[in-house]
Z-matrix of the N, CA and C atoms (Angstrom, degrees):
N
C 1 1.443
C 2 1.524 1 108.45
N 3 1.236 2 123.43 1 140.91
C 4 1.512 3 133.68 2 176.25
C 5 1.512 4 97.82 3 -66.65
N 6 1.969 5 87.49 4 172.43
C 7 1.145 6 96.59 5 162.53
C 8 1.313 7 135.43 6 -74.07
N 9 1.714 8 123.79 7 -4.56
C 10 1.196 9 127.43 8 -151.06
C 11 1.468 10 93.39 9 -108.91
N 12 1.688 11 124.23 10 -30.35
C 13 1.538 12 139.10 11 -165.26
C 14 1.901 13 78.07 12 -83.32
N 15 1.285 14 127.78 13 -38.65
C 16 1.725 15 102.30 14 -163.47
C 17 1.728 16 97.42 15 -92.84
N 18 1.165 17 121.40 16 -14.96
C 19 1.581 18 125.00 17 161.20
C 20 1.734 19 106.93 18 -48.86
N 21 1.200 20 108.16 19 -90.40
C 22 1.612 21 118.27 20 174.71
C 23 1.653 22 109.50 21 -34.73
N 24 1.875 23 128.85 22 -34.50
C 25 1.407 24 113.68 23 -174.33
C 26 1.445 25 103.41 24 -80.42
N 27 1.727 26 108.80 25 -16.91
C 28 1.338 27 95.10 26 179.50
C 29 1.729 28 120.71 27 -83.50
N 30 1.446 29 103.65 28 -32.86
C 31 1.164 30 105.31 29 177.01
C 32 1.729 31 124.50 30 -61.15
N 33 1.426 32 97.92 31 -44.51
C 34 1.437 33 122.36 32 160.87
C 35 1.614 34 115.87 33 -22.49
N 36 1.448 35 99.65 34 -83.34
C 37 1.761 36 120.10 35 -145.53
C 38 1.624 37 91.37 36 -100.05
N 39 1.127 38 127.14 37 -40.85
C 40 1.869 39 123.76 38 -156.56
C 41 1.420 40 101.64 39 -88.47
N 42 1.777 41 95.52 40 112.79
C 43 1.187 42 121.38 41 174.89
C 44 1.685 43 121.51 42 -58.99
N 45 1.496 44 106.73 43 -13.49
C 46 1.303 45 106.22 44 -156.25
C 47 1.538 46 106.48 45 -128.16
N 48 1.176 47 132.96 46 44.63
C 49 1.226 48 134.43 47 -120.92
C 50 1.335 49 84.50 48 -89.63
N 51 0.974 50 128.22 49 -87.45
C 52 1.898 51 132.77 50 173.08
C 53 1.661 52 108.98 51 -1.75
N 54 1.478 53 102.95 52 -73.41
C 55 1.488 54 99.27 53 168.93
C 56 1.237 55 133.22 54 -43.73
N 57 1.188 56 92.02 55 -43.22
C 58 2.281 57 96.97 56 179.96
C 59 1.723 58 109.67 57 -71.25
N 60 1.300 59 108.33 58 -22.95
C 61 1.284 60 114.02 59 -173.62
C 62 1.632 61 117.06 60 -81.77
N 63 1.741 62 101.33 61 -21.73
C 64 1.631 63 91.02 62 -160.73
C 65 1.890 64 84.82 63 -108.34
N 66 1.659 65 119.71 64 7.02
C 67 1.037 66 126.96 65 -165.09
C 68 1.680 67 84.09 66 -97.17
N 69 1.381 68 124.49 67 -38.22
C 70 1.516 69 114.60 68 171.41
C 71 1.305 70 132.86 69 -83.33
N 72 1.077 71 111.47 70 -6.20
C 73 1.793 72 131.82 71 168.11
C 74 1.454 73 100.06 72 -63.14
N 75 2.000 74 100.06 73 -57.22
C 76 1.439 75 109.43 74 -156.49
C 77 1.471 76 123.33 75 -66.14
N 78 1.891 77 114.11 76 -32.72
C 79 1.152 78 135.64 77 171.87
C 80 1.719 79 97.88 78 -51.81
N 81 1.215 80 114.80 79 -55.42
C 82 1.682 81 126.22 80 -147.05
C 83 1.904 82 88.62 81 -55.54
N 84 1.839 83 100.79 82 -56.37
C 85 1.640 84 108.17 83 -154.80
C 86 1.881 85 85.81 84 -72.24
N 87 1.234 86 124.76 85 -31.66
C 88 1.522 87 109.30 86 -155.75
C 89 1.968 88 90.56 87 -77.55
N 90 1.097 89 144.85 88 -47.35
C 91 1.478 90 136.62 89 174.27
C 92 1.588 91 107.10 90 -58.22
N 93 1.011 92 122.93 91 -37.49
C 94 1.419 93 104.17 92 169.30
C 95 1.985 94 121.86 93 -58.55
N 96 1.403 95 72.16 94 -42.55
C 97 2.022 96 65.85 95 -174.22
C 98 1.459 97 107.49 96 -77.67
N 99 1.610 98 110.42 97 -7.76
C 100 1.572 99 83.43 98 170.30
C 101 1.412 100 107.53 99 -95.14
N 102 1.584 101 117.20 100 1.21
C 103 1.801 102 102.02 101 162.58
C 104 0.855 103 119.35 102 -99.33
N 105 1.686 104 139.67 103 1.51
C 106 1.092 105 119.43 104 162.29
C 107 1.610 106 116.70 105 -154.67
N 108 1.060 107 114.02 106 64.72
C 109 1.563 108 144.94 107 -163.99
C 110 1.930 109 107.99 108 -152.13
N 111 1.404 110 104.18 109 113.69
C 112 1.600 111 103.26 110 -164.23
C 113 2.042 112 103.12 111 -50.22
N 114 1.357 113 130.55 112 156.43
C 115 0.684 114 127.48 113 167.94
C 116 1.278 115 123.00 114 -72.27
N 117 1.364 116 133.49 115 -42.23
C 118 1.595 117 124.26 116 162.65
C 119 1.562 118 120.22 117 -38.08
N 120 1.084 119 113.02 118 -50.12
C 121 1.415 120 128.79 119 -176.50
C 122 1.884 121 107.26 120 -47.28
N 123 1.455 122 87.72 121 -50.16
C 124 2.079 123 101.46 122 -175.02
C 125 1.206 124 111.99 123 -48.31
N 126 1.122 125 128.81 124 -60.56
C 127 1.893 126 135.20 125 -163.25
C 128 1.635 127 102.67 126 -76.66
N 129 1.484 128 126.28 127 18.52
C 130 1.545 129 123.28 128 163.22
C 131 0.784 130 95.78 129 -110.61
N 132 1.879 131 134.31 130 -3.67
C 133 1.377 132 130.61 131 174.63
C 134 1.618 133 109.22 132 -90.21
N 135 1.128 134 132.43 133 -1.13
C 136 1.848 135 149.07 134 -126.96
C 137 1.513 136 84.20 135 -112.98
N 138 1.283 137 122.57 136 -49.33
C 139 1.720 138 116.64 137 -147.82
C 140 1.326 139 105.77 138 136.74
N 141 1.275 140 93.88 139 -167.49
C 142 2.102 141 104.23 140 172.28
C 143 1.000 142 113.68 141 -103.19
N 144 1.361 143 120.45 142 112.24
C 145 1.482 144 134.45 143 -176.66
C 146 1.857 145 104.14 144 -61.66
N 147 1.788 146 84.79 145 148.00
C 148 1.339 147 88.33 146 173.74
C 149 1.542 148 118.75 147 88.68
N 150 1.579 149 105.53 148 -29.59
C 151 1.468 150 109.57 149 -159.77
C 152 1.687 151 103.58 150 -106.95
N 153 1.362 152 136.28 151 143.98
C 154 1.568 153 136.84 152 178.28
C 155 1.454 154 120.50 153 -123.64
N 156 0.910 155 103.49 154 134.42
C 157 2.186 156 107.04 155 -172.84
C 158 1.428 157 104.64 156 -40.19
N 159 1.216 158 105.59 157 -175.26
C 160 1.279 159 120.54 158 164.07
C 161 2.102 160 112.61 159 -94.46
N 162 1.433 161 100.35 160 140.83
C 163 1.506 162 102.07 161 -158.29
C 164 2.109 163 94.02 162 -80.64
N 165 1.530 164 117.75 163 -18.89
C 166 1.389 165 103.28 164 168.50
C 167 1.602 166 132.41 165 -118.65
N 168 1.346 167 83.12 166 113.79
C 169 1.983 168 97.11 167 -175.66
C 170 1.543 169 115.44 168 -89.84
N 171 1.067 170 119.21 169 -159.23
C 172 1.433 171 124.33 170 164.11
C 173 1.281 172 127.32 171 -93.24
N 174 1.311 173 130.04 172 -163.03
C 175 1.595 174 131.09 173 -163.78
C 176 1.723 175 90.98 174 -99.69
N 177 1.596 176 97.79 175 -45.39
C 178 1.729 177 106.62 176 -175.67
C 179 1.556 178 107.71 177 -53.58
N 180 1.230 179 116.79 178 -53.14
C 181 1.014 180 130.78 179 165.33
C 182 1.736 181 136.28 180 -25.47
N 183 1.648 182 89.85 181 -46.90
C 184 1.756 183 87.92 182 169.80
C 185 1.394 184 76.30 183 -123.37
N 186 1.122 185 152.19 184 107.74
C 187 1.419 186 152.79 185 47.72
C 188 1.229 187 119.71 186 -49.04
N 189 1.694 188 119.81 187 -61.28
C 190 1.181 189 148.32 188 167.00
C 191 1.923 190 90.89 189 -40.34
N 192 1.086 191 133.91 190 -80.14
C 193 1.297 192 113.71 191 -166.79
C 194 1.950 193 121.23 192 -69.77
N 195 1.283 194 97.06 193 -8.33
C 196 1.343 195 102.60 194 165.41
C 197 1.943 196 107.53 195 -55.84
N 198 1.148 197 99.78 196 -72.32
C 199 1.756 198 115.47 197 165.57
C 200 1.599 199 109.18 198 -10.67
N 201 1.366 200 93.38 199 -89.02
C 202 1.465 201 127.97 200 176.80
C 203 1.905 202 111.37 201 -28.47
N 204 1.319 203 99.34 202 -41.98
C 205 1.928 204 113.16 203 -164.25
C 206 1.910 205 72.45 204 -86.77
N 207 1.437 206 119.72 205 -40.21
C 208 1.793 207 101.46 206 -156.77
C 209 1.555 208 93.01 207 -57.65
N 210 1.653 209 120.25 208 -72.45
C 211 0.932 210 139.12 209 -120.56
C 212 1.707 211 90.02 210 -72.40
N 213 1.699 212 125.58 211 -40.46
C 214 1.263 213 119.42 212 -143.52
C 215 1.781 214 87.36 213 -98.63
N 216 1.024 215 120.12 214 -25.24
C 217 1.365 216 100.94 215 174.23
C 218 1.844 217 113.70 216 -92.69
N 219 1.041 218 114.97 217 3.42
C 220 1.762 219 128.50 218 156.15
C 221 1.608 220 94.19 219 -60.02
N 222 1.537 221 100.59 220 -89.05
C 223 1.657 222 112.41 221 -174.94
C 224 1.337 223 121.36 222 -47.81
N 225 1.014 224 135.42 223 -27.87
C 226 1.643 225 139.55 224 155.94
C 227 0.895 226 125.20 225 -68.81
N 228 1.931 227 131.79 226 -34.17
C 229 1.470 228 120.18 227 153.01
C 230 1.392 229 128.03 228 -55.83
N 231 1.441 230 114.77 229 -7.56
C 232 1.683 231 123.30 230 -173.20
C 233 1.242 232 126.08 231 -122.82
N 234 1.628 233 88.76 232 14.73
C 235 1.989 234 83.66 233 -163.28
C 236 2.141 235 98.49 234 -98.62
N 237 1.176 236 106.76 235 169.43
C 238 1.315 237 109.78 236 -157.99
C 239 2.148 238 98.70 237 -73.30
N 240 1.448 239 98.28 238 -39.86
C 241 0.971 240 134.00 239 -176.86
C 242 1.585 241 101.78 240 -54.13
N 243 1.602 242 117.65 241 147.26
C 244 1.662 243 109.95 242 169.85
C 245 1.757 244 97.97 243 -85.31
N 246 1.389 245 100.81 244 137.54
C 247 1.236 246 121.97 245 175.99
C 248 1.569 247 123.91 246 -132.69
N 249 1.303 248 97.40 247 64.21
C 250 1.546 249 105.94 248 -172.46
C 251 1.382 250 106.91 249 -90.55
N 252 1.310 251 120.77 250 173.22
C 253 1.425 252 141.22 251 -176.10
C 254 1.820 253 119.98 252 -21.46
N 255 1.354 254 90.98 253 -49.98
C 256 1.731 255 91.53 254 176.14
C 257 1.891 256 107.27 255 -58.50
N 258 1.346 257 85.68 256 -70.00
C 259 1.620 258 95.43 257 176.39
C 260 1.642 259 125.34 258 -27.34
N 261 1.332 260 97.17 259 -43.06
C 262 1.994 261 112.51 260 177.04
C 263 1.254 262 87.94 261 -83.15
N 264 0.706 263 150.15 262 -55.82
C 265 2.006 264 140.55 263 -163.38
C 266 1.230 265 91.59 264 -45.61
N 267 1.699 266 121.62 265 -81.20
C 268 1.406 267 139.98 266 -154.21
C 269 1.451 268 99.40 267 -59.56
N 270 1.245 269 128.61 268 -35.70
C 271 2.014 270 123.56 269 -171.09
C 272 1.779 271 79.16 270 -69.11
N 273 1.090 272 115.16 271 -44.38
C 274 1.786 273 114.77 272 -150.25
C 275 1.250 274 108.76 273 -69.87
N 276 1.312 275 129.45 274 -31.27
C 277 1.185 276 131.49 275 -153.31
C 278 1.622 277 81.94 276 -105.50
N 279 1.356 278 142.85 277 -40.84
C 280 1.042 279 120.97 278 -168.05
C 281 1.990 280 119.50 279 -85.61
N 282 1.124 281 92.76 280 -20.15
C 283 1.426 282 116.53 281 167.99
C 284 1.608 283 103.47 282 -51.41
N 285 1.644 284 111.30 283 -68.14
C 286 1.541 285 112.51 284 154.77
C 287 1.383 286 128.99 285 -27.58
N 288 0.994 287 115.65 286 -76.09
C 289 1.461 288 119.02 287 -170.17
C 290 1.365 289 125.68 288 -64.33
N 291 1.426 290 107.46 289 -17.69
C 292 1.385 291 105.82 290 147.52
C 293 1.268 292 144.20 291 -43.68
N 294 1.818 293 97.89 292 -54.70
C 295 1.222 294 106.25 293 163.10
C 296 1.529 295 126.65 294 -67.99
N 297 0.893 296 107.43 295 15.05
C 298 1.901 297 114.39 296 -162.22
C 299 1.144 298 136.67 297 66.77
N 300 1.637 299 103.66 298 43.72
C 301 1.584 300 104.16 299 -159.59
C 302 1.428 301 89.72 300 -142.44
N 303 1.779 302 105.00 301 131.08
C 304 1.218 303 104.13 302 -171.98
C 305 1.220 304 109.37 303 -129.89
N 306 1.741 305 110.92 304 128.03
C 307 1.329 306 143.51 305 152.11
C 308 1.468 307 141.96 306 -79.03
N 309 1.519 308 96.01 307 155.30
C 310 1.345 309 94.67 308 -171.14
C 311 1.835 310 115.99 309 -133.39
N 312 1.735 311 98.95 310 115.96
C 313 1.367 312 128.86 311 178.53
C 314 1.769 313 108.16 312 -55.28
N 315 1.874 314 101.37 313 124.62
C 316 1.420 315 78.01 314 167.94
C 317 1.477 316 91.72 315 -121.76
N 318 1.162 317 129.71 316 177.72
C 319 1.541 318 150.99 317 168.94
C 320 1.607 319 101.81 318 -128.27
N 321 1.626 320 94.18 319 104.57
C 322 1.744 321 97.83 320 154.25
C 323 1.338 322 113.57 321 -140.72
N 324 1.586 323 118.23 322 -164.66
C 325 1.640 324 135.34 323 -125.58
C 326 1.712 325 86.79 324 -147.12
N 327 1.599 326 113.69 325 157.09
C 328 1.207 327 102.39 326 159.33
C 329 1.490 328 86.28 327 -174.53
N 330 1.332 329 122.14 328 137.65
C 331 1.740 330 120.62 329 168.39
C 332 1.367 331 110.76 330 -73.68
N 333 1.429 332 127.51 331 136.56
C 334 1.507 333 127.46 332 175.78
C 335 1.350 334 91.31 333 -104.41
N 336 1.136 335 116.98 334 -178.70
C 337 1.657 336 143.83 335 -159.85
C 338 1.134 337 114.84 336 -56.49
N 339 1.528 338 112.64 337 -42.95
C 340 1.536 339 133.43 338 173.15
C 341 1.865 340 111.42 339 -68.13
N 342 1.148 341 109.27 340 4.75
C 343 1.373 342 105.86 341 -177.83
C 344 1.645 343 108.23 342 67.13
N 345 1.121 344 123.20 343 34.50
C 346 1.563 345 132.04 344 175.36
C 347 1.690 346 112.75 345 -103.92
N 348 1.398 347 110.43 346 139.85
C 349 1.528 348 103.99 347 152.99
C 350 1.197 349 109.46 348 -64.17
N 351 1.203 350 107.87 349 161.20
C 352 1.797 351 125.11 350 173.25
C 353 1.845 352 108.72 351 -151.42
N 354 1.061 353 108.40 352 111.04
C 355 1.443 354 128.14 353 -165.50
C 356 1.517 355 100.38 354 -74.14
N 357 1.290 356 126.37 355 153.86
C 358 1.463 357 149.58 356 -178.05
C 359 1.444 358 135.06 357 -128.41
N 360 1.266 359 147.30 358 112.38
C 361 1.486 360 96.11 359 152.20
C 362 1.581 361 89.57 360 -151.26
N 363 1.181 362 120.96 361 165.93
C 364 1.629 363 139.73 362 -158.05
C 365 1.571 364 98.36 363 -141.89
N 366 1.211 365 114.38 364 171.19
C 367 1.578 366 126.74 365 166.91
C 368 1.683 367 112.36 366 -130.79
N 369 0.687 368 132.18 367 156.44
C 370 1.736 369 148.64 368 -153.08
C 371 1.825 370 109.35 369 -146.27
N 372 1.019 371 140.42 370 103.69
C 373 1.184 372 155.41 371 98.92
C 374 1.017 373 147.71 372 -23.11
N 375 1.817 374 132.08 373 72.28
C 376 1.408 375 95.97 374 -162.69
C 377 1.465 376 110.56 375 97.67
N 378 1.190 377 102.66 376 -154.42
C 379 1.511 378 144.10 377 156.18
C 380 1.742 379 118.85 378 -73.04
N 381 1.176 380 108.72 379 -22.77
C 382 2.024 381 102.37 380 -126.36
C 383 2.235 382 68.79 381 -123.97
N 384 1.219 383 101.96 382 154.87
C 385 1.178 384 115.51 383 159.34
C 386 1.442 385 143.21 384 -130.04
N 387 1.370 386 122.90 385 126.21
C 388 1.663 387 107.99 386 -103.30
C 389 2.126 388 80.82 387 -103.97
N 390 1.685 389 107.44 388 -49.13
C 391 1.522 390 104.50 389 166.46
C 392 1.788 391 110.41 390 -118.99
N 393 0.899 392 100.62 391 162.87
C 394 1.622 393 116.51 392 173.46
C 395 1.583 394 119.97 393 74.73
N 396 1.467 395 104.35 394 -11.01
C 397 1.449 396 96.52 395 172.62
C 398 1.574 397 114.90 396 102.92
N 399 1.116 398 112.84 397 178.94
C 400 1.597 399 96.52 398 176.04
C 401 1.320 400 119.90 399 -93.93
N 402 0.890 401 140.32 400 44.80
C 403 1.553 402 145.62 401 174.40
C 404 1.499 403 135.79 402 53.85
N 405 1.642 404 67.79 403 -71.19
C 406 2.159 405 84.81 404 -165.67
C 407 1.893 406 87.80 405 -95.58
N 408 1.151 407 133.61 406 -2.89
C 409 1.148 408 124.94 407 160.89
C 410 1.663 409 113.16 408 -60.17
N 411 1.440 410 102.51 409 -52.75
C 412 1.858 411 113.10 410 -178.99
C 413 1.338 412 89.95 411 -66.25
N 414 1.653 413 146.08 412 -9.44
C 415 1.199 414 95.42 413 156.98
C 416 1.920 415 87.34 414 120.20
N 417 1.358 416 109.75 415 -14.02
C 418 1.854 417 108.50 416 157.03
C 419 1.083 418 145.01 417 -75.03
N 420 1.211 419 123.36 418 129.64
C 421 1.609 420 105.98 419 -168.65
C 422 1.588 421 101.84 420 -100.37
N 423 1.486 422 120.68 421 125.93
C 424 1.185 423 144.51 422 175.85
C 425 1.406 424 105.76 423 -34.55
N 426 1.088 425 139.32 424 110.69
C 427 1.858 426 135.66 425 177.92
C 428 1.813 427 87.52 426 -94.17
N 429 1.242 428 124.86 427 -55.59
C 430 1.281 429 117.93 428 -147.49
C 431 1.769 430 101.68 429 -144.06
N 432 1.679 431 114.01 430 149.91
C 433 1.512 432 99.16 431 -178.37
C 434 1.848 433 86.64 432 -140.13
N 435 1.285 434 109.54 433 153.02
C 436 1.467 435 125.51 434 175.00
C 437 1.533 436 114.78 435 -111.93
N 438 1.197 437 132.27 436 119.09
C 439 1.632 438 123.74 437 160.10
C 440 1.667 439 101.58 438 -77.66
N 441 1.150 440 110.10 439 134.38
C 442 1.995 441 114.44 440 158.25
C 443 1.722 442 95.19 441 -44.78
N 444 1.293 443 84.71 442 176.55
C 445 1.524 444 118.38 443 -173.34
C 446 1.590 445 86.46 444 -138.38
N 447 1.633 446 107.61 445 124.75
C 448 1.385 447 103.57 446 174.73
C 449 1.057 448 108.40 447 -99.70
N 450 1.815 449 115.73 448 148.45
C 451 1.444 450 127.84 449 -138.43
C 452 1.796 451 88.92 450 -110.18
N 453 1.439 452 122.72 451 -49.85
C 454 1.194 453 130.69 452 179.75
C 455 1.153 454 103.52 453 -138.48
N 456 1.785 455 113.55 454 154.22
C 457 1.240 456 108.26 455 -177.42
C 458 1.653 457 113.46 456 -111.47
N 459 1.214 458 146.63 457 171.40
C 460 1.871 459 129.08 458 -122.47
C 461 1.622 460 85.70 459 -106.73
């Protein structure tokens, strides 16, 4: 399919168009700064270390992150760019906090078979977990957790 037939399916069919759009902006700027933006510098951009949301939100609330989990892991399976787990956390969590809803980033570790670390990280809402899954369920142990910084309030 062209570019003009996936223009029209998007304009067409996607309910969420705003979201998917600022969810592909957000992927694009969040992989750049982790290639070329020092890494110390990044995780004062993350939130407040150490610190985790509150586990009860509203109904609006995880609708709104229902959206949010569709759109950024849609746009991250397709983008040209690698868009792995960190990358979907950071679009996700900031996508959130826009709306005034604050999440909490974890970063964990886990040995695979080969005797390797294997890096993680998911976002948490609530209850409900919005990218990457639940973590320390697969079996990661949490090194580090971020609360958002809310950007506007609803």
């Amino acid at each position: 399919m062209g570019i003009i037939g996936r223009g029209y399916r998007f304009l067409r069919y996607n309910e969420h168009k705003s979201v998917t759009l600022k969810a592909w902006v957000l992927s694009a700027y969040y992989r750049f700064q982790m290639l070329y933006e020092d890494t110390r510098k990044l995780n004062k951009k993350w939130g407040i270390e150490g610190e985790e949301s509150a586990e009860d939100v509203s109904m609006d609330e995880y609708r709104y992150c229902k959206k949010v989990s569709y759109a950024v892991n849609q746009v991250c399976s397709k983008t040209r760019w690698e868009s792995k787990c960190l990358v979907r956390a950071l679009t996700a969590q900031k996508l959130l906090a826009e709306k005034g809803i604050e999440s909490t980033m974890y970063l964990g570790v886990k040995e695979d078979g080969n005797h390797k670390m294997v890096a993680h990280s998911w976002i948490r809402v609530g209850k409900v977990f919005v990218t990457g899954g639940n973590g320390v369920a697969d079996g990661y142990a949490v090194v580090d957790k971020f609360r958002s910084r809310i950007s506007k309030k609803r």
